[in-house]
N, C-alpha and C positions, 0 to 999 in steps of 0.2 A: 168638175167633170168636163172632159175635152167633148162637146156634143159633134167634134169632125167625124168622132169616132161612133160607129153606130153600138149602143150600149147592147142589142141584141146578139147581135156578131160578137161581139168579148163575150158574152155570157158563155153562149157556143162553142166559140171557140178551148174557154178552158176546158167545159166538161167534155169537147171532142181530143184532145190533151190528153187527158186521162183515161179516157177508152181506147186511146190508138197505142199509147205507150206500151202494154203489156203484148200489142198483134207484131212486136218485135220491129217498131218502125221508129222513128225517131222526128219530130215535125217539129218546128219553131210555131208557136201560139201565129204568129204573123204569117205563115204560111198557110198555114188551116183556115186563119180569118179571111183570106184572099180567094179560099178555095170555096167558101162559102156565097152563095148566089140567089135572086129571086128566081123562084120556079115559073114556068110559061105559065102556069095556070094554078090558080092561089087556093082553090080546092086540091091540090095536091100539099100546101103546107104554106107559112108566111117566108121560109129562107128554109136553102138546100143545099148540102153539102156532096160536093164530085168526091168519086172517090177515088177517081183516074190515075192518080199524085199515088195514092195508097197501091194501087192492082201493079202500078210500074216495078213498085219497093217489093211487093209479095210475090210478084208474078201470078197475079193470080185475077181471075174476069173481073171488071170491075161491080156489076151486078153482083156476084159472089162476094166481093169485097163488102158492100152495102148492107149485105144480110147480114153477113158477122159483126159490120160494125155496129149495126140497130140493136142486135142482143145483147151486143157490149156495152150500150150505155146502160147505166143507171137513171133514176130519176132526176129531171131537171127539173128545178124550180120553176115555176110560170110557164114551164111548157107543157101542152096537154094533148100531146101528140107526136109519137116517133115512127116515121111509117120509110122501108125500105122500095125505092120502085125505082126498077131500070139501075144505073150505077149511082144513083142517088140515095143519102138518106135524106129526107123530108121533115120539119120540123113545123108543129102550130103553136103559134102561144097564145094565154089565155090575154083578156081583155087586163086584167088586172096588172097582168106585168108589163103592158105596154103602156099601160097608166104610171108606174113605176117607176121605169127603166128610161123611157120616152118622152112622156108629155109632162111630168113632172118638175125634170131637170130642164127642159126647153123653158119652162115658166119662170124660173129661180132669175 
């Protein structure tokens, strides 16, 4: 595992890959990981996806963009929390996947 790469962000990124696909938009997995950010305040979520990139392509508010893409996801693994606020969706994960994904492969 390349640990440059943050293993939370690829998680994200594929399962936002496959929710954004069918909203008629087309994103490279490396463009969605890029669009992926820490929120000002970590009660809002651990990483937060804009979805500025998406409202451009739809034409459409990016707030609105956010909602539809929150009810688009399906369930992520280790994540335990998908919350839509402002033109962001918001993501928490549990301790376990950060034990996982994180501190696991840092030790190897």
């Amino acid at each position: 595992m390349n640990l440059l790469h943050d293993p939370l962000r690829l998680l994200l990124s594929d399962a936002l890959a496959k929710a954004i696909l069918p909203m008629g938009v087309s994103l490279e997995k490396s463009e969605i990981y890029h669009q992926l950010v820490d929120p000002p305040n970590t009660d809002l979520g651990h990483l937060a996806f804009g979805c500025f990139i998406l409202a451009k392509s739809l034409k459409k508010a990016p707030a609105a963009v956010a909602v539809e893409l929150k009810s688009a996801l399906l369930e992520i693994a280790g994540v335990t929390s998908i919350e839509a606020a402002g033109p962001y969706v918001n993501f928490k994960f549990s301790a376990s996947i950060f034990a996982e994904k994180v501190i696991l492969p840092a030790l190897k």
